[in-house]
N, C-alpha and C positions, 0 to 999 in steps of 0.2 A: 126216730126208731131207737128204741135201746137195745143193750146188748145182747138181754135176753132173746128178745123176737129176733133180732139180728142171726143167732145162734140155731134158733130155730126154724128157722127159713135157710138157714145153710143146710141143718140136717136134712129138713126135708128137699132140697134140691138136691146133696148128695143121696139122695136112695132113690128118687124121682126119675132124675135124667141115665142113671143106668137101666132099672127094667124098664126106659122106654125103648133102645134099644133090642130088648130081647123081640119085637115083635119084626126084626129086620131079618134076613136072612141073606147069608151069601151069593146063595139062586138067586137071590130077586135081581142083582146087578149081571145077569152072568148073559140074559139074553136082553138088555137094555141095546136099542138099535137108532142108528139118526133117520134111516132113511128103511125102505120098504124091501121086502125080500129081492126083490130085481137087482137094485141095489147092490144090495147086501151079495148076490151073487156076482153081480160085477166087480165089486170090491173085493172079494177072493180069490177071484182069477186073473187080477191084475196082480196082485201080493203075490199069487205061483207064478206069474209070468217074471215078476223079478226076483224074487225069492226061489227059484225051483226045487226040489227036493233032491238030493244027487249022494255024495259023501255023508253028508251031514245033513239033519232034518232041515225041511224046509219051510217056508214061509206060514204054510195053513197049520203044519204040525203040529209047530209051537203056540200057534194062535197068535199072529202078528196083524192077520188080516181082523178080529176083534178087536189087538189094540189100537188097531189105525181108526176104526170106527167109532171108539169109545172116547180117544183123544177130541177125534172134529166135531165128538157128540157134544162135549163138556170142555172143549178149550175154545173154538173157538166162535167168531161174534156171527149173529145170525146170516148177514150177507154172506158171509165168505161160508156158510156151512151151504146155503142155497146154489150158490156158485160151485162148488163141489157136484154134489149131489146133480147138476145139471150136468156138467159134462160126465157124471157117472152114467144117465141116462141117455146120454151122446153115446158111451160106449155099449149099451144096452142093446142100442137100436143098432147097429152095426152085429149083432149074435156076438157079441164078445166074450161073453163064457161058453159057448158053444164050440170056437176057434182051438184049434191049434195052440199049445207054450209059443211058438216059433212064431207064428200068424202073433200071436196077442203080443211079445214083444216087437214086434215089428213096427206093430199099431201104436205104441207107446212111445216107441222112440219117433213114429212121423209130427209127434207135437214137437212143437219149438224147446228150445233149450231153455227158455227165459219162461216160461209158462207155469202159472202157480198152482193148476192142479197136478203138473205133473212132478215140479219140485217137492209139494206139500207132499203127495205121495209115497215116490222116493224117500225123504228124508224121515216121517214119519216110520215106514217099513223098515227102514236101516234103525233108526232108534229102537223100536220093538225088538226085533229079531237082537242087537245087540244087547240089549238090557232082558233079554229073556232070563229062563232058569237055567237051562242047557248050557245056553253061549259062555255064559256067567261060571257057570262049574266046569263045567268039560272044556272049552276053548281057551277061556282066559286063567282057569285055577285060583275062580274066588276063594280064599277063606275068608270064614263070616268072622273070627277073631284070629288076625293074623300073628304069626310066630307063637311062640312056647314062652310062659313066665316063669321066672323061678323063681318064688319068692323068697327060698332061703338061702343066700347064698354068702360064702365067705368074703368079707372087702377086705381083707388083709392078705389075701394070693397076689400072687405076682403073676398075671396073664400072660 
């Protein structure tokens, strides 16, 4: 290939692979789900069962219980998304979003300490809820460019 075509096959890859793009929308990812509405309800009532809503927003508010769904959609290996998904319908079967906050953590903490739906769980909600918008601005006092620059200043004062 010479340079020319070389050049031209850039161009058009640069104009190509953006308006492919435009046919994407930010909706389309926003109801993307692993598991089925039952599910999907059980998994939010266990996010407000450890996440409650009290002082400060709580678990659903923020949308913690979509990021916990959206991570085990897209991180991890198909066993361990099945394996999820089955004790969700463990909890299902038990009326677990129909339960009590009180009743639903209760049930939460009867699993073992060492058990990897209920670690994955946990630590997934704890990550969401702390990497939210909220947590981020209001709790912690992100700034998105931290301190003040000055870019003109005298180096010959004496500080």
């Amino acid at each position: 290939m010479n340079r020319r075509q070389a050049i031209g096959w850039g161009a058009a890859a640069a104009i190509a692979i953006p308006t492919g793009w435009l046919w994407w929308k930010k909706s389309d990812f926003d109801e993307v789900s692993a598991w089925g509405k039952k599910e999907e309800n059980v998994l939010s009532a266990a996010v407000d069962a450890l996440l409650p809503e009290g002082n400060m927003p709580g678990g659903i508010e923020l949308g913690v219980d979509k990021f916990v769904s959206k991570m085990i959609h897209d991180c991890l290996p198909i066993e361990e998304k099945q394996a999820f998904a089955k004790e969700l319908l463990v909890l299902a079967k038990k009326d677990f979003s129909t339960q009590t906050p009180e009743d639903r953590l209760s049930l939460l903490k009867s699993y073992p300490e060492d058990s990897t739906f209920i670690s994955l769980l946990r630590n997934l909600a704890i990550r969401g809820y702390t990497t939210s918008e909220y947590y981020m601005m209001q709790v912690q006092g992100f700034e998105f460019i931290p301190g003040h620059y000055s870019g003109c200043v005298n180096l010959n004062q004496n500080v």
